[in-house]
N, C-alpha and C positions, 0 to 999 in steps of 0.2 A: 193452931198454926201449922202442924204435920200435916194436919188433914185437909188444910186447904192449898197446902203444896201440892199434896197427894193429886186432888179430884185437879188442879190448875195442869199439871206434867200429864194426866191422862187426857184432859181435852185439849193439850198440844200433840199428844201422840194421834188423839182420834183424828184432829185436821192434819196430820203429815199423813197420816194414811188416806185420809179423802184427796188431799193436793195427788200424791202420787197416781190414786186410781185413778184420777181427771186426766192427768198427763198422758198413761195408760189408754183411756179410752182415746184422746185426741191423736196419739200416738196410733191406733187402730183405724183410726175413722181415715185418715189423712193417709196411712198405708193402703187402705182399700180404694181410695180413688186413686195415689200413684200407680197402683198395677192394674187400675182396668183403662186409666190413661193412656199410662206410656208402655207398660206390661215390664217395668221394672220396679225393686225395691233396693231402696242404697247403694244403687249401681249393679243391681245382678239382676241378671236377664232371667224370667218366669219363664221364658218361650224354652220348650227340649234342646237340650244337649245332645243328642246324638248325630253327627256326623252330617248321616243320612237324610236328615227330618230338616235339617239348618240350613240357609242361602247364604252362602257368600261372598260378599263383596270382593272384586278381584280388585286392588287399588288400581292395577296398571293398565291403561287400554292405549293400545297403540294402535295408529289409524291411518289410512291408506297413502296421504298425505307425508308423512314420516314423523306426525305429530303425535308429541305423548300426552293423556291425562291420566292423573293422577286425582284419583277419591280419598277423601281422607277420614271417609268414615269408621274402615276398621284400623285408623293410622292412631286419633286423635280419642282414643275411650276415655281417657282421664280428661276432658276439656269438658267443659260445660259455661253455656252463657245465663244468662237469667233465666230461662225456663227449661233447657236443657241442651245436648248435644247441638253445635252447630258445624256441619260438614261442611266441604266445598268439595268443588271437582277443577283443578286446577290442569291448565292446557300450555305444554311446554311446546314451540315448537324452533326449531335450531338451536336448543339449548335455551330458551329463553323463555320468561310466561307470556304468553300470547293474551291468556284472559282467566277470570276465576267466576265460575259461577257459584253461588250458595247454593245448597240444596234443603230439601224441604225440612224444618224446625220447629219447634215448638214456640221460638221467641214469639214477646207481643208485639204482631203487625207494624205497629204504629212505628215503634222504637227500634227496630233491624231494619225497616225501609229509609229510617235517617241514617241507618250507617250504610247501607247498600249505592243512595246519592251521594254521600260524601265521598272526598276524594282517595279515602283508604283502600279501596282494591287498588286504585290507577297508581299509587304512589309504588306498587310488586309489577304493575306492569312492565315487561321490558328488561324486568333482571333477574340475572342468573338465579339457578338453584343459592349458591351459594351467596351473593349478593343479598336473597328475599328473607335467609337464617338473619345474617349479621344487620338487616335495616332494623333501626329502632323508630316505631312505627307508633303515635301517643295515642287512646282509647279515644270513643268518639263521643261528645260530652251529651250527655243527658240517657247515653246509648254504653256505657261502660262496659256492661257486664256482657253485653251482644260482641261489640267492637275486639273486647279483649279475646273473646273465643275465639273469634273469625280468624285475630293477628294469629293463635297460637295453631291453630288447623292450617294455615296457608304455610306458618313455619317448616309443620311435621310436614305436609304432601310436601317441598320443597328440600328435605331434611330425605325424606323418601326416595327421590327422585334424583339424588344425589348420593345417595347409596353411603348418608352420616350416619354414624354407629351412637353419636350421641341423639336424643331424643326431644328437638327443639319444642314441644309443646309442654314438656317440665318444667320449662325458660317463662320465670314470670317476666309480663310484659313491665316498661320502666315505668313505677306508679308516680303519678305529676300531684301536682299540688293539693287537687281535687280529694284526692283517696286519703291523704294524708290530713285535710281539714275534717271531712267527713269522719275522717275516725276518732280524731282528739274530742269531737263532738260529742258521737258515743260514750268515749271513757269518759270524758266529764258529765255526762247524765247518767253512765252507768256508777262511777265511784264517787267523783267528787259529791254528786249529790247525796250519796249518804251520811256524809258529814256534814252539809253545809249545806242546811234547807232553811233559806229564806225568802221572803216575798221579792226581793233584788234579787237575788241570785235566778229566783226561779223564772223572773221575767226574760232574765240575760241567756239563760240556756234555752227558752223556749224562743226567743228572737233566732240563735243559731242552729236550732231543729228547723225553723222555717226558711230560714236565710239558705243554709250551709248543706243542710237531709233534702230537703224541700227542694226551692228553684234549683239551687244551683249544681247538687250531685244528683239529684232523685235516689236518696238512700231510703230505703224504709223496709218494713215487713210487711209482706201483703200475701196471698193465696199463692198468686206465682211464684214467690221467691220460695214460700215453702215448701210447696208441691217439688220442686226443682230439686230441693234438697231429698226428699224423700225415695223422688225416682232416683236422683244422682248418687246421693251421698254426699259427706265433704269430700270432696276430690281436691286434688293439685288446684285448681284455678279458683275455690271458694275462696269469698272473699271475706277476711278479717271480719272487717265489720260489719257484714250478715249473720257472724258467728256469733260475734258479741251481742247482737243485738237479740239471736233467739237466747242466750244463756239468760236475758236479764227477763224476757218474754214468758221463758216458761221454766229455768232454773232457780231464778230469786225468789216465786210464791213461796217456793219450798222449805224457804228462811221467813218466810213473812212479810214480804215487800211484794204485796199483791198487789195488781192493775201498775207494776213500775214503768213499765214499758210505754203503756199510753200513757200515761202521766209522764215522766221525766225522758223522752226519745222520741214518741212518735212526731212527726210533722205535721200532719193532720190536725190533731188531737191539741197541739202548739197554738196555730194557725187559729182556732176554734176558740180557743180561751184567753187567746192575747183580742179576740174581735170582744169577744163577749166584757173585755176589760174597758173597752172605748165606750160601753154605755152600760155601765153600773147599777144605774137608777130606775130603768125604763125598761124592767123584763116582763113577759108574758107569763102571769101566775096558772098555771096550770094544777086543776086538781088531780089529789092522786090516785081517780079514778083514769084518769085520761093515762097520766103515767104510768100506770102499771101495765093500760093497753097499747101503749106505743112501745113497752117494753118487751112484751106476748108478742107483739107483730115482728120486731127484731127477732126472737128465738123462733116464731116462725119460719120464718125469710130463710134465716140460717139453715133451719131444716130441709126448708124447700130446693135450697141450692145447693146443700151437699149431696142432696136426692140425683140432682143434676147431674154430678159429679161421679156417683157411684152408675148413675144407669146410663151417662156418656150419652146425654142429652143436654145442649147449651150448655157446654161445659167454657165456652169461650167467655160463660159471665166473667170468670177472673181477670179478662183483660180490662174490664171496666169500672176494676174498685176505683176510689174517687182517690187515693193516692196520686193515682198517675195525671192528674189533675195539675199538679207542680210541671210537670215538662209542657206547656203549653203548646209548643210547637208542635211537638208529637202527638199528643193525647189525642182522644176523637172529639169533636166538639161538642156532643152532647158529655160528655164527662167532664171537660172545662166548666161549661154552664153549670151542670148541677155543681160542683166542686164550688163554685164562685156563688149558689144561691145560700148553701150550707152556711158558707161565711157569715155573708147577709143574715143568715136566721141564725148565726151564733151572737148578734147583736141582740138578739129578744129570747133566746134561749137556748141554756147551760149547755155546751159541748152536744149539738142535736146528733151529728150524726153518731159520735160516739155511744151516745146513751141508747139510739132508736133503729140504727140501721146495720152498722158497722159489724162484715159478717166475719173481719179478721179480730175484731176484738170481741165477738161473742165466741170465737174459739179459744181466745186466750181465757176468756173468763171460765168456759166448759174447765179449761183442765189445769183452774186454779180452785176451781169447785166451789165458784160463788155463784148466788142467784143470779139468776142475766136482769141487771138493774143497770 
């Protein structure tokens, strides 16, 4: 009985040290593309410090006209949207904003260009410094994480420009319904399910990863949302339940609740197994020669496009994981379609993209330090 304590407590030590080394390695691999990206790590600048060597940004530019703009790039360092800093160059003139342009960002295309149409700049146009601090201004839905940075950059140049000593982009934006379902979401797949794992429960939670993650907020983990954290760091504007969501991603292996995150939270992964439930009977047997080469071809892929990543070659693949597939409106339409054939092929077989393709969950699996199966 001692002895089979013994050799059981050393092969839980031996996988705490492999989980850790994976994390490790993933923790490396994901660093080395945030600084050949963005040339930052957790929010600190790679680029020299000396003085001399540095550009900087003047916020103030006053213009012939008697009109002032105000840049908010070295205003707003603590702000980040989903993939990183989003500036503006905000144009006061008689006292008033005339207009705000965005400046150039990392956000994905698709989802800044719905918030840039919506009516949220025009809603600052026309008022004071001090009017643009105290409007409370609601995110813009499907565009949360973009919307919210922009409101809190237009605060600071506006906060700036008004010569406030308080520091309006500290001012979290008022969170609506949306952030607030989204995250009850989270905590009941991140805790309640470890208590209460049943074939009910888990249909009801995976309905509200697709409902509530899915269409309706587009919460999820994906490449961009990591990368973001890595250049950024959690700063002021990270949100809750992107926080929660990596602790369960790649904190739980480390307890033994491996693959948790695609199984009990992702949307995708939900999405895929509630289709696969609609026809039970009628799956595509697949040998397990086949499967272990559609499993090869994913650890490929993965390979091929971190390659991508680190030699800042198509590195814009990450705007096209099939997450972004839930925002319909936004997404590009080859991402809908495939996002929408996947479904389709989860009715004839088990979770496809999860198992064959998915190059954010072959990272989680890297640095839980399981086979890519």
């Amino acid at each position: 009985m001692v002895r089979n304590k013994k050799i059981h407590f050393h092969i839980m030590n031996k996988k705490l040290v492999q989980n850790l080394l994976g994390i490790i390695f993933v923790f490396l691999a994901m660093a080395a593309a945030a600084m050949l990206r963005d040339g930052k790590l957790l929010g600190h600048s790679l680029e020299a410090t000396d003085p001399a060597d540095s550009i900087k940004i003047d916020p103030v530019t006053e213009l012939e006209n008697g009109s002032v703009k105000i840049n908010t790039t070295s205003l707003a360092t603590d702000v980040t949207g989903y993939a990183g800093p989003v500036p503006v160059e905000i144009t006061f003139t008689e006292g008033r904003i005339d207009s705000i342009s965005p400046l150039d960002n990392s956000e994905t295309p698709g989802f800044f260009k719905r918030v840039i149409e919506s009516p949220l700049l025009s809603m600052f146009t026309g008022k004071t410094a001090e009017e643009a601090i105290a409007l409370q201004v609601d995110a813009v839905t499907g565009a949360t994480y973009s919307s919210t940075a922009l409101i809190a950059n237009i605060r600071s140049g506006a906060a700036y420009y008004a010569n406030e000593s308080a520091n309006p982009s500290r001012q979290s934006t008022k969170h609506g319904w949306k952030f607030y379902a989204a995250l009850a979401v989270v905590v009941c797949g991140a805790v309640v399910s470890l208590k209460w794992k049943n074939k009910r429960y888990r249909v009801v939670q995976q309905l509200l990863n697709v409902g509530v993650l899915g269409f309706w907020t587009g919460t999820f983990l994906d490449y961009t949302a990591i990368l973001s954290i890595m250049s950024n760091g959690l700063t002021a504007s990270a949100s809750l339940v992107t926080i929660l969501m990596v602790i369960v991603a790649f904190i739980y292996p480390l307890f033994g609740k491996k693959d948790y995150y695609c199984a009990w939270i992702c949307p995708l992964g939900s999405l895929q197994e509630l289709a696969g439930r609609c026809n039970p009977r009628h799956k595509i047997k697949m040998s397990p020669r086949v499967v272990k080469s559609l499993q090869w071809f994913r650890t490929v892929l993965w390979g091929g496009l971190m390659l991508c990543l680190w030699a800042g070659f198509f590195t814009s693949w990450i705007d096209y994981e099939l997450f972004t597939s839930f925002m319909v409106n936004e997404a590009a339409t080859g991402v809908v379609i495939a996002g929408a054939l996947f479904v389709v092929l989860s009715l004839f077989i088990t979770r496809p993209y999860c198992r064959f393709v998915c190059p954010t969950g072959a990272l989680f699996r890297i640095s839980e330090n399981i086979d890519m199966k």
